[in-house]
C-alpha positions as CSV (number, residue, x, y, z in Angstrom):
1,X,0.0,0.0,0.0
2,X,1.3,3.6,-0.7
3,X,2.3,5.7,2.4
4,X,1.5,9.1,2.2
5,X,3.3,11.8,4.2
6,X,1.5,15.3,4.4
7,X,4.3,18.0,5.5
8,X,4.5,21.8,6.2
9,X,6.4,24.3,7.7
10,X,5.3,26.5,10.6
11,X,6.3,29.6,12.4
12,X,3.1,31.0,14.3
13,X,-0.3,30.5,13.0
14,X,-1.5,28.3,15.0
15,X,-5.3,28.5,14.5
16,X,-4.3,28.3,10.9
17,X,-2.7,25.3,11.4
18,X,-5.5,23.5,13.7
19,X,-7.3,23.7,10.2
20,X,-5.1,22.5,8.2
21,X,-5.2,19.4,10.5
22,X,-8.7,19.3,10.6
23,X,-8.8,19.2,6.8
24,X,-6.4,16.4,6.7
25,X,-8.6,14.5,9.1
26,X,-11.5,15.0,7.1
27,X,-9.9,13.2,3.6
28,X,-11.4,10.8,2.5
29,X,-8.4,9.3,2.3
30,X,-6.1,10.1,5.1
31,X,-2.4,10.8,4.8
32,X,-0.3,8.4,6.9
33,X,1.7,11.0,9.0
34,X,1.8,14.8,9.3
35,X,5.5,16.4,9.8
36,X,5.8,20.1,10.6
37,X,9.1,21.9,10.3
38,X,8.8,24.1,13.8
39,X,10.3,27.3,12.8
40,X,9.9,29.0,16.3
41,X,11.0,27.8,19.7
42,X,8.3,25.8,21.0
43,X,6.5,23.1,19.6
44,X,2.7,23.8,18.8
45,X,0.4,22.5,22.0
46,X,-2.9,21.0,21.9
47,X,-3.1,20.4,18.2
48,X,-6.2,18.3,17.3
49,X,-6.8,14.8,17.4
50,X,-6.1,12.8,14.6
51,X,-6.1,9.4,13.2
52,X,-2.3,9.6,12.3
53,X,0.5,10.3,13.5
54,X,2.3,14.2,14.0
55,X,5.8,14.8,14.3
56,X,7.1,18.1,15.3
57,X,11.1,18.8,14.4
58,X,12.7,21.8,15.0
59,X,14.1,23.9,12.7
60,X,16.1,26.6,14.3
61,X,18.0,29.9,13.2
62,X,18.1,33.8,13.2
63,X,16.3,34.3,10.2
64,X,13.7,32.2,8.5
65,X,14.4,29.5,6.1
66,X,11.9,28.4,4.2
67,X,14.2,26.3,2.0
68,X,15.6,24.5,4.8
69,X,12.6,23.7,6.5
70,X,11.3,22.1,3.3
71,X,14.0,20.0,2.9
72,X,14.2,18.9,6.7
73,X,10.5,17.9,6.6
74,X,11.0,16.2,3.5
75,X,13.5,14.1,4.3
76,X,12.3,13.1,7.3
77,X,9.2,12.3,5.6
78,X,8.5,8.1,5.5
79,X,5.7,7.7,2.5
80,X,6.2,7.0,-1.0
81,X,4.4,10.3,-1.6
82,X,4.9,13.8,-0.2
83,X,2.0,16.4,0.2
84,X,4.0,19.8,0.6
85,X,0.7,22.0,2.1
86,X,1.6,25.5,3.6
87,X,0.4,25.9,7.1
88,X,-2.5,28.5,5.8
89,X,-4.0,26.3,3.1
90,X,-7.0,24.2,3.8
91,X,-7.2,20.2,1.9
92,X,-10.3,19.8,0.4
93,X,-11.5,16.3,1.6
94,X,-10.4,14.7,-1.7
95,X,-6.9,16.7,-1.8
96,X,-4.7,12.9,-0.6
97,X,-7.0,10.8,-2.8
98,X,-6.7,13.5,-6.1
99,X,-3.2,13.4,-5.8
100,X,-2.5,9.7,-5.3
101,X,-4.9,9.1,-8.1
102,X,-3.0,11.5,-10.8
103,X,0.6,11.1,-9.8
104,X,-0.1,6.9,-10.4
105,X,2.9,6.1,-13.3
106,X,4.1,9.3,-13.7
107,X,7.2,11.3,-12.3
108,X,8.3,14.6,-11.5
109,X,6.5,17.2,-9.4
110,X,2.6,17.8,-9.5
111,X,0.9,21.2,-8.4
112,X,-2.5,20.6,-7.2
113,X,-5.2,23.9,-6.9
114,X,-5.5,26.7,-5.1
115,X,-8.4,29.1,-4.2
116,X,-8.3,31.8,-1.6
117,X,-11.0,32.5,0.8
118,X,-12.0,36.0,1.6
119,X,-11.5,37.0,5.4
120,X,-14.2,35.1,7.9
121,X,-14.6,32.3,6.2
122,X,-13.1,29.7,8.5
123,X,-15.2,31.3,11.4
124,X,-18.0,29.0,12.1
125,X,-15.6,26.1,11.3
126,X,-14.6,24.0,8.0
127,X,-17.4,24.0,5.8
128,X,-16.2,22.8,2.0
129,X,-19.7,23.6,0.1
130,X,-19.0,27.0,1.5
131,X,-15.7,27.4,0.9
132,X,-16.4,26.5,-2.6
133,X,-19.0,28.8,-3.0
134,X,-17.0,31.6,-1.8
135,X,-13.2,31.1,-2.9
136,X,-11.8,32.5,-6.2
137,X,-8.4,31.9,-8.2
138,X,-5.4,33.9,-7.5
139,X,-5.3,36.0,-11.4
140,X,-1.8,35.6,-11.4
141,X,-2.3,31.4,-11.3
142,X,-2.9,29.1,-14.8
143,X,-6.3,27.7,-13.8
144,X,-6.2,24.2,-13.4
145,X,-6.7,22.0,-16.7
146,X,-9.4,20.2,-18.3
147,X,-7.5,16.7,-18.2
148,X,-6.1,15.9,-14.9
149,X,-2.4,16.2,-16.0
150,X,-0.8,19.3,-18.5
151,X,2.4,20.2,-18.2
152,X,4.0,23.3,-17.0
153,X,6.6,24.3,-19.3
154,X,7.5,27.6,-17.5
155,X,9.3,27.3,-14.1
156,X,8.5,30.5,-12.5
157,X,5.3,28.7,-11.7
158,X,6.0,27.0,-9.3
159,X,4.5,27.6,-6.1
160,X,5.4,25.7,-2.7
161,X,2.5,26.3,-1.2
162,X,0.7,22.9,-2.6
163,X,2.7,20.2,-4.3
164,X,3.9,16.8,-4.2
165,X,6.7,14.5,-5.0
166,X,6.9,10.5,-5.3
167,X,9.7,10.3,-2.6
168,X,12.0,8.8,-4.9
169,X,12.1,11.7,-7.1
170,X,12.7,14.0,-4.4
171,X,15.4,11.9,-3.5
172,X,16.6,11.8,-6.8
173,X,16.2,16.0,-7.1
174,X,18.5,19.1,-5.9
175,X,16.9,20.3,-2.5
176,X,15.5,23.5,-1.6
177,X,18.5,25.8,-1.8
178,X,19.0,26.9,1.8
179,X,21.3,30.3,0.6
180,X,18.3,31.6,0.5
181,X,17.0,33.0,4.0
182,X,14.3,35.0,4.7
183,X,11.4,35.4,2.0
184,X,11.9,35.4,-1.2
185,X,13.3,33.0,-4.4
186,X,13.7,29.9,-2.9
187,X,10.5,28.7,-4.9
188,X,11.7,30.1,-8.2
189,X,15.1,28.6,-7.7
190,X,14.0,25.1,-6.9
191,X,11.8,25.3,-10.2
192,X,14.7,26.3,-12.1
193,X,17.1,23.5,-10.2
194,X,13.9,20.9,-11.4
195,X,14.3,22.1,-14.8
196,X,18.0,21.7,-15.5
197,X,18.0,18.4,-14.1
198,X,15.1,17.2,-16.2
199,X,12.1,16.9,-14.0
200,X,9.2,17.4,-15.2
201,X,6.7,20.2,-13.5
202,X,2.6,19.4,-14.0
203,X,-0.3,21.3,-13.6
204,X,-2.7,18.9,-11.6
205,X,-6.9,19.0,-11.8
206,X,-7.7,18.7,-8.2
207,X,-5.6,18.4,-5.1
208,X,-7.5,21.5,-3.6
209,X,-6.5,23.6,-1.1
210,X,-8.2,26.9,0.4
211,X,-6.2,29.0,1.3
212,X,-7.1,30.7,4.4
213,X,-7.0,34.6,4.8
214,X,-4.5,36.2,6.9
215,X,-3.2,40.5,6.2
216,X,0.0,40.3,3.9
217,X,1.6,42.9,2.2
218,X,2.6,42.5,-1.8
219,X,4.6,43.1,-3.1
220,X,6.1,41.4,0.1
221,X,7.9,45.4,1.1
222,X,8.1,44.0,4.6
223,X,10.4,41.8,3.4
224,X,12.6,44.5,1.0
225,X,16.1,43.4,2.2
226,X,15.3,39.3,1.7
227,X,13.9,39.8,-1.1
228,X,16.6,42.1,-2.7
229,X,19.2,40.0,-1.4
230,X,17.9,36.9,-2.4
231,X,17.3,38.6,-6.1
232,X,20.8,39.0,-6.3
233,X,22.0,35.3,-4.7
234,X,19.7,33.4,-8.0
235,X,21.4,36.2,-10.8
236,X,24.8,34.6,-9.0
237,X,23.6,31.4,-9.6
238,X,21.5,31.7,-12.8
239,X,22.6,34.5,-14.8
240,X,19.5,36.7,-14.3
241,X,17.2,37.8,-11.2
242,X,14.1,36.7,-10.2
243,X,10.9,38.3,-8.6
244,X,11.6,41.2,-11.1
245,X,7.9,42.3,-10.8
246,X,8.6,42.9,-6.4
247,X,11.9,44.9,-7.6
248,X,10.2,46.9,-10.0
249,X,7.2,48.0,-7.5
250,X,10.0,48.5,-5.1
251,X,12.0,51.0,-7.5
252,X,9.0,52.7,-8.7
253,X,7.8,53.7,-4.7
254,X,12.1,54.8,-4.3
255,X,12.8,52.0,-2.2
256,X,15.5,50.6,-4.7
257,X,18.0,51.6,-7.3
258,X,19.3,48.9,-9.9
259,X,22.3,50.2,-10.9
260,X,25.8,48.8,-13.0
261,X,26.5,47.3,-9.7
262,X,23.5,46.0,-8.3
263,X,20.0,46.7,-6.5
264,X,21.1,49.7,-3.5
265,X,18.7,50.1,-1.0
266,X,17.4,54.1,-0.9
267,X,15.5,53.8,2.4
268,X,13.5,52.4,4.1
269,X,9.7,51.5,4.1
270,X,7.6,54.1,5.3
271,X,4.3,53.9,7.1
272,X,2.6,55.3,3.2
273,X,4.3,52.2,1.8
274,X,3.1,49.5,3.8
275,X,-0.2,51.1,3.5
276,X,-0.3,50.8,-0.5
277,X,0.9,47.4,-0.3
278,X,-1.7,46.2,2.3
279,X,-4.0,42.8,1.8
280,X,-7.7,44.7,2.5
281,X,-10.4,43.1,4.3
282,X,-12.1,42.4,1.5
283,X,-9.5,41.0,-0.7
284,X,-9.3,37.0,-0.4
285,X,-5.0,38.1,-1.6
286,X,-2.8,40.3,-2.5
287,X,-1.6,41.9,-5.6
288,X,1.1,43.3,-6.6
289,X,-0.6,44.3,-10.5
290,X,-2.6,45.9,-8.1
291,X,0.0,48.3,-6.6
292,X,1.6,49.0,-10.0
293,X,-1.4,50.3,-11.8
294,X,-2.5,52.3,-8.8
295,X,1.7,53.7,-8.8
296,X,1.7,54.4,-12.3
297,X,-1.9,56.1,-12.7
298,X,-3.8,53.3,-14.9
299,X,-7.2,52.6,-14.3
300,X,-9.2,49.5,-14.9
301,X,-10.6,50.8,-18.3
302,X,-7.1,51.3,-19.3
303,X,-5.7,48.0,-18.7
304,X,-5.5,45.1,-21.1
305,X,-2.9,43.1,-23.6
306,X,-1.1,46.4,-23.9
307,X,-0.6,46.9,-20.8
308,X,0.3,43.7,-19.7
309,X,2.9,43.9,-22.1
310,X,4.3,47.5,-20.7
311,X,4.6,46.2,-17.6
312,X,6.4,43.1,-18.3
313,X,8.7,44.9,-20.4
314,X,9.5,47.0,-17.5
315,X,9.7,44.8,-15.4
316,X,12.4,43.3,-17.2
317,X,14.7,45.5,-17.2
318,X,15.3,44.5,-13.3
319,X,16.7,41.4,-14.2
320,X,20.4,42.5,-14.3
321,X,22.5,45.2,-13.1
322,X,21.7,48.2,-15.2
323,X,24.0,49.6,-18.2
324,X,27.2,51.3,-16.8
């Protein structure tokens, strides 16, 4: 029989992660274990009651690693299959069974849905017809596809925050990179590490998650050094930066300059800054399109193909050291 391992990493959050157990006691098929990375100094108390197994290790350091938390869950992990869920998503009850169904015979890594619930929603408890009813799609997310495989030839798709791996292949695969601490890139890089050693990258129908709301900033500016430092580790690495669309919000609100010799930090985020990049109450997430049309003066009438090519343009231009 194949064992399933469920994993994520956890700093805080705890009523978002009662939840997420909840949701993986509620599958209809249950995973075999849960292991949570700990990235805080205590283990979580009082977590409910299952039907399998949890195991708590402690992940410790000065600054947050996402990377290494992955990889010390994952290898720690004892199924044939690993569930990567971030602690704020919610499995819909056939989120174990989806992915066990599609990932049968084929190899590489599979990314499973996401919706994201508006705030309030988890209030009166886990209610799935609900949560269906009132999720939506993240516009900046391929929408899941008709057959229940397609791949994903682009990389920078990749998201952590749902995903899974026969164990074998994870094994086989570079980790997470852990030179990248704090928020920011790790994601992108592991794609990119995927992709030059072969591994294929699917979009998956089903293998749901909700994810639950929580305030966030995007782009992430509460994060501006992590993010700008972490830019610069995957251009060492890869030839290029990443998360060019954060840099280029950051350097229009003159936060950043990209010069001949790198991204310099200007200043620092001001109390106006946080407050443009703010997750509202009634936004189920963040945007960073968002912050750029609202920066740069363009309405929603005014948006469209031509815009969207502007701005990638633009954003471009952030993905190495500017002309000397």
């Amino acid at each position: 029989m194949t064992r399933i391992s469920a994993l994520t990493i956890a700093s805080g959050r705890a009523a978002h992660l009662a939840n997420l157990i909840l949701g993986l006691q509620a599958q209809t098929r249950r995973p075999d274990e849960l292991v949570i990375a700990v990235m805080q100094q205590e283990d979580y108390p009082d977590l409910p009651q299952t039907d399998f197994p949890i195991r708590q290790l402690r992940v410790s350091g000065d600054e947050l690693s996402l990377a290494l938390a992955r990889n010390v869950a994952a290898d720690a992990a004892t199924g044939d299959i690993l569930l990567f869920i971030d602690v704020d998503c919610i499995p819909e009850p056939r989120f174990v069974q989806d992915y066990l169904d599609r990932m049968q015979g084929q190899r590489g890594l599979f990314m499973g849905e996401v919706l994201y619930l508006p705030g309030g929603a988890t209030r009166d408890g886990l209610d799935f017809d609900r949560f269906a009813s009132l999720a939506v799609r993240h516009s900046d997310r391929a929408a899941p596809p008709e057959t229940d495989l397609a791949p994903c030839p682009d990389y920078r798709c990749f998201w952590s925050l749902n995903f899974a791996m026969h164990r074998q292949c994870w094994q086989d695969s570079p980790r997470f990179d852990t030179s990248y601490r704090g928020y920011g890139g790790e994601d992108t890089d592991f794609g990119k590490a995927l992709q030059e050693s072969g591994v294929p990258i699917w979009w998956m129908k089903g293998g749901r998650v909700y994810h639950q709301y929580h305030p966030h900033f995007m782009p992430p500016v509460h994060h501006l050094h992590s993010v700008v430092r972490n830019a610069e580790i995957f251009a060492q690495k890869w030839g290029h930066r990443t998360m060019e669309h954060w840099l280029y919000a950051f350097q229009l609100m003159g936060l950043i300059r990209n010069g001949a010799q790198g991204i310099q930090i200007l200043r620092e985020p001001a109390e106006a800054d946080f407050a443009l990049c703010s997750q509202q109450s009634h936004m189920p997430y963040a945007n960073t399109r968002r912050v750029l049309d609202r920066l740069q003066g363009i309405s929603a009438e005014q948006t469209g193909s031509a815009r969207d090519q502007a701005v990638r343009q633009a954003q471009s231009a952030m993905l190495h050291p500017a002309a000397g």
